[in-house]
C-alpha positions, 0 to 999 in steps of 0.5 A: 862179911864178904865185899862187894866188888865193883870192877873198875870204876869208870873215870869221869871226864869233865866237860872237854871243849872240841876247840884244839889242834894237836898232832901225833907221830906213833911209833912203829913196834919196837922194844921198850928199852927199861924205864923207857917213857912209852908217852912223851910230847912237847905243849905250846900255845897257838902262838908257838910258846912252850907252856910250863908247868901244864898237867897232861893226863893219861886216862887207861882205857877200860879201867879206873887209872888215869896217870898225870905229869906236867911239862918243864920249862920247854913245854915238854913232858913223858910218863917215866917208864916206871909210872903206872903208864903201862902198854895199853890204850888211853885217852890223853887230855889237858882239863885247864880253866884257862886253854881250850880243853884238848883231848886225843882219844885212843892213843895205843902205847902198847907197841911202843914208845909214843909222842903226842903234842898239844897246840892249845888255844887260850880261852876266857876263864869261867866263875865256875873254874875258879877255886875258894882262893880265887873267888877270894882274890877277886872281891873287895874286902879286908883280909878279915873279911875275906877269911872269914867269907873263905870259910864257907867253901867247907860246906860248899862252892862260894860261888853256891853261896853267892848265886843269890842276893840278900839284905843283911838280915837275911845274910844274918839268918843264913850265916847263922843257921850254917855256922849252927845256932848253938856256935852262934851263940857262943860269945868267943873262941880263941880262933878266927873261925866263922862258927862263933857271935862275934864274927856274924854280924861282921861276915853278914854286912860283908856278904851284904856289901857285896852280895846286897839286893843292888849287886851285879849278877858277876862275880869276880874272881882271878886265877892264880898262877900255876907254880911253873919252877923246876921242882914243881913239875917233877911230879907224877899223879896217878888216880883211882876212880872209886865207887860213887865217884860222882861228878862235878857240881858246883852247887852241890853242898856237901854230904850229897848222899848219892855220892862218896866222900873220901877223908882219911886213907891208909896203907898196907903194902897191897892196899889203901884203905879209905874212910867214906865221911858220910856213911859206914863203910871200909873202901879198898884200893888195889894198888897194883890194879887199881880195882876198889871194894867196899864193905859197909861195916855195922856201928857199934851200940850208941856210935855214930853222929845224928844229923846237924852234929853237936853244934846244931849246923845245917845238913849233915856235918859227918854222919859217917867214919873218919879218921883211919890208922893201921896198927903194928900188926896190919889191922885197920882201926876207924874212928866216928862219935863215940866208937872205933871198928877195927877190920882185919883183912887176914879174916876179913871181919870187923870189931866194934868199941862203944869208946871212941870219937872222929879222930883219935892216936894209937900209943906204942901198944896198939891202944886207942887214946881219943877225946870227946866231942863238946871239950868234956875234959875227960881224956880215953884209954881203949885197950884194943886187947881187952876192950877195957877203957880207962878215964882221965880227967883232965882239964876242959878245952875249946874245941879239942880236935886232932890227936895222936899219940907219939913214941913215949905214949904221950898223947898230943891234941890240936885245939883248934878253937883255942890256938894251941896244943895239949900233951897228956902223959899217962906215965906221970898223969900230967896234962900240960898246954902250950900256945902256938906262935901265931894266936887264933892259928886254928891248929887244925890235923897233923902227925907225929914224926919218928922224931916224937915233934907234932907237925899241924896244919895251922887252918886260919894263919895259912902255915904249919907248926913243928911242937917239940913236946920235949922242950915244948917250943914251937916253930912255925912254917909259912905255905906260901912264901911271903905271905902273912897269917891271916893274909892273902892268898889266904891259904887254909892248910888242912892236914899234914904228913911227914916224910922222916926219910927226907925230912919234908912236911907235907900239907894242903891248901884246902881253898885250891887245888894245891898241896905243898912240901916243905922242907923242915930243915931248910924250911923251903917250900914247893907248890906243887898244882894239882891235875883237878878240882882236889879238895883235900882233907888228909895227906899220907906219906908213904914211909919206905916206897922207892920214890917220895909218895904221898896219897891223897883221898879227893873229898869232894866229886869227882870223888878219888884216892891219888898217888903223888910221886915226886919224880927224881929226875 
């Protein structure tokens, strides 16, 4: 099957305010020494104060491309010389909720170093710039309360869910027709998650509390501080506009099928390949060019998810692909309900197994390990040679989400509904679980490092935690320092990827636009603030590029794939 091509999809500017003063010396034609920053300039306020920590944006003209990096501790900031800032014309913008948007378009770096600065004007924020954090930061409320509330923006914006008043009854029969009939009847999971009776009443008569038939028409919310220390302005970000991209809506719940919605990515050296979470195709970015492809693929026979999924939810919970890895021999595996397509970019064809789920391991012999969805208790070995698929029951959990599958063959599932993990060792047989540290965690996705420990994204307590399946102990690491599980800024961390060259974990902050870096010796954390609304529900390290990276699928639009380079100097 041959890909359609779309060359260069056109990069989507939101709403840039006029309200700005800048200047802009350019450079007469020279010779750009190596490494030489072909844009660099300086950002202070209208009183003259150096702004830190301020993401500029390069967007190339004609192109999918637009390059980022932020300014340091003087309010200055340069593309370094090895960015993907390369001679040609761009249109350079700051996008903040906080300043007046500024925008030079045009600025022709082509025949030589450039400097543009930014004067910005302080503006009142809006409701509509404020991400889940920071909507939750501004009501009242318990912790729990807000936790719960937090869960919502998986669907769509809370500012979607609280445009309209209601009683409690009727917050009742909303919350239980999105959370599904079938989880709200469930009487209990080890888990904080909203989907389950004992928690709907509770959110239904907070949600009343606040939004009740007498509530004022604002809501209230307070942005939270961008991180403005050394380590968290080195960063370069570079995003590839794809197909279907669409824009920025705010009452747009998720799924919205005129549109992309990119969850899992990964790398070859050429390309990064990306899964669409609702429909079946295989998306492609040239790295070195930017230019995407996507080729639809068919399902195999009985494979795909029916609209509402498994737990009866409003919409469309995944009705596409999903999880995505790339076997010893470059060939790209995908995971949806019940099968796996496997492409080969050397012939360009695709192979289907009627074996499969969402998300699934591949063990040291290509071979496909996954679980089913509903906790069935039978654990699937697909040899991807054979295309013979082996059972094993094992016993049944709540809620088995991730897996992967480490050096040794043995397979590791997140449960997240049960706070723990669960390890299958086929050479044996033996099917042992471990409780992780923080109960009700919500162990969510996350990766095996070279060193065979899982790295998981723990959803609900705001952290993530190392599981040695070895000695079976467990270490947890907090995102946001000084904060506490369950507690504000009530931090979701999604997915995790490990850097085994510099020992760091990454993960996100799935209710901001935010991802971290946590070193796994030391422990310490860097926030690193994104130059967009990023909703983020898988990171990947790139293993052996020359500088740290980490590549991220943006799910929600402005749909993108970004590189984050992490800048040495």
């Amino acid at each position: 099957m041959k890909a359609k091509l779309y060359a260069g999809a056109a990069f989507v500017v939101l709403g840039l305010a006029a309200a700005y003063a800048m200047t802009s010396s350019m450079g007469e034609s020279v010779a750009v020494a190596p490494g030489e920053s072909l844009l660099s300039g300086k950002v202070t306020s209208t009183t003259g104060e150096a702004l830190v920590g301020i993401p500029v944006k390069a967007h190339r003209r004609n192109s999918n491309i637009t390059v980022g990096v932020y300014t340091n501790a003087q309010g200055e900031y340069a593309f370094p010389g090895w960015s993907d800032l390369t001679p040609a014309a761009y249109d350079v913008s700051i996008e903040l909720p906080d300043f007046e948007h500024a925008t030079r378009d045009g600025v022709d770096v082509s025949e030589g170093p450039t400097q543009v600065n930014f004067s910005l004007q302080a503006r009142e924020p809006s409701i509509e710039d404020a991400t889940a954090s920071e909507v939750i930061a501004g009501l009242p409320g318990t912790d729990e309360q807000k936790l719960l509330f937090s869960q919502c923006s998986n669907c769509h914006s809370l500012q979607w869910a609280l445009r309209q008043t209601r009683t409690k009854e009727q917050w009742v029969e909303i919350v239980t027709r999105m959370v599904g009939r079938r989880a709200a009847s469930v009487e209990s999971f080890a888990s904080r998650t909203i989907g389950q009776k004992r928690f709907i009443e509770p959110l239904a008569e907070y949600l009343a509390s606040i939004r009740g038939p007498d509530a004022k028409s604002d809501i209230p919310f307070k942005l939270r501080p961008r991180p403005t220390d050394e380590a968290s302005t080195k960063l370069v970000v570079t995003e590839y506009a794809v197909p279907r991209g669409g824009q920025r809506e705010l009452y747009m719940i998720r799924g919205d099928s005129r549109f992309v919605w990119p969850h899992d990515v990964v790398l070859d050296d050429k390309y990064g390949y990306y899964t669409d979470h609702f429909s079946y195709v295989l998306g492609r970015v040239d790295r070195t060019t930017g230019e995407v492809t996507e080729t639809p693929f068919d399902l195999p026979s009985g494979a795909g998810r029916n609209e509402g999924g498994a737990m009866e939810r409003a919409g469309n919970p995944g009705g596409g692909a999903h999880d995505i890895l790339m076997d010893k021999t470059g060939k790209v595996l995908i995971g949806m309900d019940n099968g796996i397509v496997r492409y080969d970019p050397a012939t360009e064809k695709f192979q289907g197994w009627t074996s499969g789920s969402n998300m699934f391991g591949l063990d040291p012999n290509g071979n496909i390990w996954h679980t089913a969805e509903g906790g069935t208790g039978i654990l699937y070995n697909v040899n991807t040679t054979t295309g013979d698929v082996a059972k094993f029951t094992v016993p049944k959990n709540d809620g088995d989400y991730d897996v992967d599958t480490d050096s040794h063959g043995r397979t590791i599932t997140n449960v997240w509904r049960e706070g723990k993990v669960a390890v299958f060792d086929p050479k044996t047989e033996s099917y042992n679980t471990y409780p992780l540290p923080t109960p009700e965690s919500g162990p969510r996705r996350g990766q095996i490092d070279a060193q065979d420990r899982l790295w998981v994204a723990q959803y609900y307590s705001g952290s993530v935690a190392m599981f040695d399946p070895n000695s079976g102990e467990s270490k947890e690491f907090t995102v946001v320092p000084g904060s506490t599980p369950f507690g504000a800024p009530y931090a979701a961390p999604y997915s995790t990827s490990f850097d085994n060259r510099n020992q760091w974990v990454w993960t996100n902050d799935f209710n901001s636009n935010r991802i971290f870096r946590i070193d796994a010796t030391t422990g310490q954390t860097t926030e690193f603030f994104m130059p967009g609304p990023y909703e983020v529900r898988d990171l990947t390290v790139e293993e052996g590029a020359e500088r740290p990276t980490v590549w991220l699928p943006v799910y929600r639009p402005p749909a993108k794939i970004v590189k984050v380079q992490v800048r040495p100097d």
